[in-house]
C-alpha positions as CSV (number, residue, x, y, z in Angstrom):
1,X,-97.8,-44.3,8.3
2,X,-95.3,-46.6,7.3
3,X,-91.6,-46.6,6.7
4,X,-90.0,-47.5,3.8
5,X,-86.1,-48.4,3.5
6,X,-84.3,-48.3,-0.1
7,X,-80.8,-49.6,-0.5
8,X,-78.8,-47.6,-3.2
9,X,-75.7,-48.9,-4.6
10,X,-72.8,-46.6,-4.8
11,X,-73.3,-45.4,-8.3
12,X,-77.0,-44.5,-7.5
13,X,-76.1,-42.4,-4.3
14,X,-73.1,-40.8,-6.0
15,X,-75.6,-40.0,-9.1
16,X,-78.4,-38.9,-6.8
17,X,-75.6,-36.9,-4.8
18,X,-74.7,-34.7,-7.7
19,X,-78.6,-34.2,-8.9
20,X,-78.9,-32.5,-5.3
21,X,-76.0,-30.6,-5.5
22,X,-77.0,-29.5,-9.0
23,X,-80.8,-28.7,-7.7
24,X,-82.2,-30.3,-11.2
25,X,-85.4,-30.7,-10.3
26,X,-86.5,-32.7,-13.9
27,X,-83.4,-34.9,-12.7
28,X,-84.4,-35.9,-9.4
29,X,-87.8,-36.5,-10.5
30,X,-86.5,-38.6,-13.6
31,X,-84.6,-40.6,-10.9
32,X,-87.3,-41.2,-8.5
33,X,-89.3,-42.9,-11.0
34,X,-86.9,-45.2,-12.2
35,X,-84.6,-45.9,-9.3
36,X,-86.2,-45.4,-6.1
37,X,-90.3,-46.3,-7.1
38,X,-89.7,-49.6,-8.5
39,X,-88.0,-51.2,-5.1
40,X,-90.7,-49.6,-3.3
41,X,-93.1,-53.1,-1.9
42,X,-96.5,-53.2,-3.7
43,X,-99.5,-54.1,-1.7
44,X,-99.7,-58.0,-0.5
45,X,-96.0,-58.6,-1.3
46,X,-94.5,-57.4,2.1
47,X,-94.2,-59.6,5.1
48,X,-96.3,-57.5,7.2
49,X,-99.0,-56.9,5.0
50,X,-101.7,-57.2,7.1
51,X,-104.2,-58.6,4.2
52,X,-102.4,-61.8,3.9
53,X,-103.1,-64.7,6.6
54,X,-100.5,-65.1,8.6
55,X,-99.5,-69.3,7.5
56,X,-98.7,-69.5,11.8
57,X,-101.7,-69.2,12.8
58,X,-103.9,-70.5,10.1
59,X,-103.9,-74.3,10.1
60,X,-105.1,-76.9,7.0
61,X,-108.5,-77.8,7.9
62,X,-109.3,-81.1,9.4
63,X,-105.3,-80.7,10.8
64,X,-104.7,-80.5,14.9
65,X,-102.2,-78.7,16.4
């Protein structure tokens, strides 16, 4: 399983803060989807996505090291 780390600007922890607080529920949902979910990497766009080719070690053909 991997790990994912979202930086949250101040505003965003202080409003996610006060939906915990609160226990809304609809709130904390509504603010998963649009704050935390969209900085979340998609497949093939992360640096250790293992289904791209790693550009060190594959070489232009005809090329030598």
């Amino acid at each position: 399983m991997g790990k994912v780390v979202v930086a949250l600007s101040e505003e965003e922890l202080i409003e996610l803060q006060a939906i915990l607080v609160d226990g809304d529920e609809k709130a904390a949902l509504e603010f998963l989807q649009t704050r935390i979910a969209p900085k979340l990497p998609k497949k093939g766009i992360v640096g250790c996505d293992s289904t791209r080719p790693d550009p060190y070690l594959v070489r232009p053909v005809g090329k030598k090291r």
